[in-house]
C-alpha positions in Angstrom: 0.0 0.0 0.0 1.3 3.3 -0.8 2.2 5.5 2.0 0.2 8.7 2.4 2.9 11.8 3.2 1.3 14.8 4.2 3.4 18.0 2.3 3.5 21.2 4.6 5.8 24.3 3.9 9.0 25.1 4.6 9.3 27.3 7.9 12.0 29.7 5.6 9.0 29.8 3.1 6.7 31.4 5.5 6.7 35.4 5.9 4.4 36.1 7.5 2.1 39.7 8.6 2.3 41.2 11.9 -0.4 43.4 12.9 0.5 45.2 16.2 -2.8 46.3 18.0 -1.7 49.6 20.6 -3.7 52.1 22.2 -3.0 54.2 25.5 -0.1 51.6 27.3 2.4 53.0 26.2 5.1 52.1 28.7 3.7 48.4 27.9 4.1 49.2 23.8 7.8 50.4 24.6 8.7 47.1 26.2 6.4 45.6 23.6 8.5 46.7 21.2 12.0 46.4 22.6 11.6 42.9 22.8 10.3 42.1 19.1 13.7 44.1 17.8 16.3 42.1 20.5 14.4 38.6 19.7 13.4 38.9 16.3 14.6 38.7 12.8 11.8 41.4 12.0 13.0 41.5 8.4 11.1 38.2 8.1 7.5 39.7 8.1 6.6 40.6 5.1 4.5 43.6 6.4 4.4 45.2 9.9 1.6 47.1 10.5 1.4 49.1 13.6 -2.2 49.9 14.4 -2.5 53.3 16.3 -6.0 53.5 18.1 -5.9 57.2 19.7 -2.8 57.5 20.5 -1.3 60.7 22.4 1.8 62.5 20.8 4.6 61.0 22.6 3.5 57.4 21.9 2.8 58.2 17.9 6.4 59.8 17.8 7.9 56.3 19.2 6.1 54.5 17.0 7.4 56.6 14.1 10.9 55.9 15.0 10.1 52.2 15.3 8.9 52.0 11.8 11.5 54.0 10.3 13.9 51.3 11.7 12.2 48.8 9.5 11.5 49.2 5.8 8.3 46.5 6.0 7.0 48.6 8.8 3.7 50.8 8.1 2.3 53.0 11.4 -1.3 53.6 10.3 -3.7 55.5 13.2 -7.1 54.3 13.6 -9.6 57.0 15.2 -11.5 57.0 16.8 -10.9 54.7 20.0 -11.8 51.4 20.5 -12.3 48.2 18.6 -14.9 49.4 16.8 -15.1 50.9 14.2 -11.6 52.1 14.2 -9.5 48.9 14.7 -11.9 46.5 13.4 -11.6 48.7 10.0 -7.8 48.3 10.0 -7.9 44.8 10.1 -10.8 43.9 7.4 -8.5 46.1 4.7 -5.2 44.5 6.0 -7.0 41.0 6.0 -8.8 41.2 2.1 -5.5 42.6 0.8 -3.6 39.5 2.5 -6.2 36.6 2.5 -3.3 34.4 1.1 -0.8 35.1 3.7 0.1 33.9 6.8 -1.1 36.5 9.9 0.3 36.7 13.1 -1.5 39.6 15.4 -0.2 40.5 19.0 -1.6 43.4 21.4 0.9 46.2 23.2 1.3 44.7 25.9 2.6 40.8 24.7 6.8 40.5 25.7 8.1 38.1 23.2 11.0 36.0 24.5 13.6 34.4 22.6 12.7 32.1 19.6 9.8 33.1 19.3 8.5 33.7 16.3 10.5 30.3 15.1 8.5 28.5 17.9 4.9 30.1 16.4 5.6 29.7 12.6 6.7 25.8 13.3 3.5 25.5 15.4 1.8 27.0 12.8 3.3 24.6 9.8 2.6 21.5 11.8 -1.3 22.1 11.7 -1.4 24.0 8.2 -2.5 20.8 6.7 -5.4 20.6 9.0 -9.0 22.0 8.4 -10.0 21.5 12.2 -6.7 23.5 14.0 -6.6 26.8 12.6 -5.1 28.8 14.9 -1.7 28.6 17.4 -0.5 30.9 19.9 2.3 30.3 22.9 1.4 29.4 25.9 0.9 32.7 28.0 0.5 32.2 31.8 -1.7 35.4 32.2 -4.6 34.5 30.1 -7.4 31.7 30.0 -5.6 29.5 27.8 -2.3 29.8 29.3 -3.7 28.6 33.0 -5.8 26.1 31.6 -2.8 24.5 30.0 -0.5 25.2 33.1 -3.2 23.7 35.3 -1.8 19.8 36.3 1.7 21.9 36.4 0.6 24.2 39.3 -1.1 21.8 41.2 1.9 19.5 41.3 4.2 22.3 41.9 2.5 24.6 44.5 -0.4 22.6 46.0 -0.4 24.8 49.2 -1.4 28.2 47.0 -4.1 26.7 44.9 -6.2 29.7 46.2 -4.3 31.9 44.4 -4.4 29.8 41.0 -8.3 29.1 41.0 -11.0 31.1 41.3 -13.0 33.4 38.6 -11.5 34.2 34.9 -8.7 35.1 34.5 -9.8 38.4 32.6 -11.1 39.8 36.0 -8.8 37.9 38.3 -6.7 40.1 39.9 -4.9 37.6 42.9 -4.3 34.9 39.6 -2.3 38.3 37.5 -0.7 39.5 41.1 0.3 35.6 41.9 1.4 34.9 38.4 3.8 37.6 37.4 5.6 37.5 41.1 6.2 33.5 40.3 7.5 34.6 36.5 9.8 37.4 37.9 11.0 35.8 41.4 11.0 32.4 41.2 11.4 31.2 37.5 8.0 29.4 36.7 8.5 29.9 32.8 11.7 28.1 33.0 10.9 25.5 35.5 7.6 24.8 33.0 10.0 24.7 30.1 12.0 22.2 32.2 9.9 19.5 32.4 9.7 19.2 28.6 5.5 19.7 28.3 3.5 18.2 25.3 4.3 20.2 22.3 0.5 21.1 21.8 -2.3 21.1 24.0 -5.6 21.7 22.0 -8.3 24.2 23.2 -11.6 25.3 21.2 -11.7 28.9 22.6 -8.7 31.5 22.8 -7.8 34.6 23.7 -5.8 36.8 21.3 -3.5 38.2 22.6 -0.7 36.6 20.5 -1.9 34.9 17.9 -1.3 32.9 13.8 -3.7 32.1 11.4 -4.3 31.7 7.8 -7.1 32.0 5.5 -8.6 28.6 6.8 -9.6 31.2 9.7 -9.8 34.5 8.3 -12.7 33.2 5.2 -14.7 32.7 8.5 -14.4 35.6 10.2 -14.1 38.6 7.7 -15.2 41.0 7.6 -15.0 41.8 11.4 -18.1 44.5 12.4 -17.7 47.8 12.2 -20.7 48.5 14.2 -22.9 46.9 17.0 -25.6 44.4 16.0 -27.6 43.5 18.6 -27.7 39.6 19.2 -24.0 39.5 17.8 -20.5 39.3 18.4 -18.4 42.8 18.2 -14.8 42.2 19.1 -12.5 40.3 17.0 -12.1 38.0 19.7 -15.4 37.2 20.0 -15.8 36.4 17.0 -13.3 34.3 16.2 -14.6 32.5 19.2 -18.0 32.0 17.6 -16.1 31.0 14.7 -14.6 28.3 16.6 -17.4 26.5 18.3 -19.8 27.1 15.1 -17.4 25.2 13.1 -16.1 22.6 15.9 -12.7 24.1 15.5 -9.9 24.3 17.8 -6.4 26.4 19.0 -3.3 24.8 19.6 -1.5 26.4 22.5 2.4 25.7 22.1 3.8 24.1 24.9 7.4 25.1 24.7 7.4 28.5 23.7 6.5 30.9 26.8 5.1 34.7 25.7 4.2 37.0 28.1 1.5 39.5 28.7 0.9 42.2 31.5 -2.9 42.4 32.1 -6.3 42.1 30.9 -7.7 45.4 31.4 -10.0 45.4 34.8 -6.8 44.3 36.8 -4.3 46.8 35.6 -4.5 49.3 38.0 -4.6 47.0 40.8 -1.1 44.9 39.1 0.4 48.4 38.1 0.2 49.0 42.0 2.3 45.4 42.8 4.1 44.5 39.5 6.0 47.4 38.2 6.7 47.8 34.8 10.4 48.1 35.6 10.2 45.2 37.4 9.0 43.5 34.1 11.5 45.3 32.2 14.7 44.2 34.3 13.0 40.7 33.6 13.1 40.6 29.9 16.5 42.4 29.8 17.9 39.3 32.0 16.4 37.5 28.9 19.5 36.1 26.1 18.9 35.5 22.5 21.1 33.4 20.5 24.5 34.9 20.7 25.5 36.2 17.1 21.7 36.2 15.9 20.7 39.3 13.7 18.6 40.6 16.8 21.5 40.9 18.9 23.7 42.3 16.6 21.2 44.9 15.7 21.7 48.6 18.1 19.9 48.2 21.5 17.2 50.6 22.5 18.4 52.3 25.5 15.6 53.4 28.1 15.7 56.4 30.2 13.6 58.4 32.3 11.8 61.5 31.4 9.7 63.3 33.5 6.5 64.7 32.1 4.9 67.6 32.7 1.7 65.4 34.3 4.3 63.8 36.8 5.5 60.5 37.2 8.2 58.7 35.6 8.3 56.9 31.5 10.9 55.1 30.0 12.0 57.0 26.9 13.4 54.7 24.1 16.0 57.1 22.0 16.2 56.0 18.7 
């Protein structure tokens, strides 16, 4: 009997589209964006496209200097704010004029770590041959997918703080964020994960997108997104890529050895901002090492300062 092989493309053949989704975070875009240029080739994108929902002067200008670094990079502002119908916009024109390419999509505040993109586009190239896994994203501990998948690994590791691990969603869970990000940045929980060698894949049938890849097998189900409320319907792109997947009894595969982080979901940033400093986070990913001799490294680092403003308080400054 002849053997069936299954043909799937070459990782070097896939360039894919990054759409970056930022707002009013900017300290969380800066780090955001630091990371992406020390641990990735960005040159490998075919487009960048920085979506700028209402963003105030300061953060537009470092934006600007970010996409003049990078000839595939295009800053386009979306007004007014929100989702809809500003960023929702964006995306249905960058979608139709890229149906046939691969799309990755990652909000301000996602910290990519080293590898990363490698780790997504293999993850991606592995299912591409599937109609029934149509998306990927790393495994990010602060986010619904990321504790669901870290779940047997928690409980094994700190049975005595279960209380802090359980409990409501983690979109409105403010102990799990807290509890989280002090075990990332103190005692190494991304590491010790990565140590036990997880399952390559775990498989989920809802997401959240905070750092995401996907293909046309996704996008002919979901575009156009709305542009305006229907009542009875779902408005975010996340929701209805969500209705997307359980309509067509689809699923996400969550990568199990690549770790991505992200700060908060919105109702429990001002309580984290208050424990879990954005320096703090930033002094993490600096202790962070790509490859030695990889293009990112070799590239000019973005030095950080502080600037006071003229409202008070203190901002990292990224001179170009």
């Amino acid at each position: 009997m002849a053997k069936i092989s299954v043909l799937r493309p070459r990782s070097a053949d896939i360039h894919p589209v990054l759409m970056l989704l930022t707002s009013h975070r900017m300290d969380c875009c800066m780090l955001c964006l630091r990371c992406l240029e020390r641990f990735t080739d960005l040159g490998r994108f075919k487009r960048i496209y920085i979506l700028a929902n209402a963003v105030d002067e300061n953060h537009r200008a470092i934006l600007a200097r970010f996409a003049a670094r990078h000839d595939n990079a295009i800053l386009r502002d979306c007004l007014p704010r929100g989702l809809v119908p500003a960023v929702n916009t964006a995306q249905n024109e960058i979608l139709a004029a890229h149906i046939r390419d691969v799309i990755v999509k990652m909000d301000e505040d996602v910290f990519v770590t080293p590898h990363w993109l490698d780790h997504l586009i293999e993850g991606y190239r592995h299912h591409a041959h599937r109609d029934d896994v149509v998306m990927a994203t790393p495994l990010i501990p602060v986010s619904p997918p990321g504790r669901h998948v870290l779940k047997r690994f928690l409980t094994v590791s700190y049975p005595s703080e279960r209380h802090m691990y359980v409990g409501p969603p983690v979109e409105e869970n403010w102990v799990y964020h807290r509890w989280m990000w002090e075990k990332v940045l103190r005692e190494g929980l991304a590491e010790s994960w990565l140590a036990e060698r997880p399952s390559l894949y775990s498989y989920l049938d809802d997401v959240t997108i905070n750092c995401v890849i996907y293909d046309r097998r996704l996008i002919e189900r979901v575009h156009p997104f709305p542009v305006r409320p229907i009542r009875g319907l779902p408005t975010t792109d996340e929701m209805v890529i969500n209705r997307a997947l359980l309509d067509g009894n689809l699923r996400v595969a969550v990568l199990g050895r690549s770790v991505v982080h992200h700060y908060s979901f919105s109702p429990c940033e001002e309580y984290l901002r208050g424990h879990i400093s954005m320096d703090a986070v930033w002094r993490y990913t600096e202790g962070l090492r790509a490859e030695v001799g990889s293009e990112a490294e070799r590239t000019a680092p973005l030095r950080p300062a502080l600037k006071i403003l003229t409202s008070g308080g203190l901002h990292r400054v990224i001179r170009a």
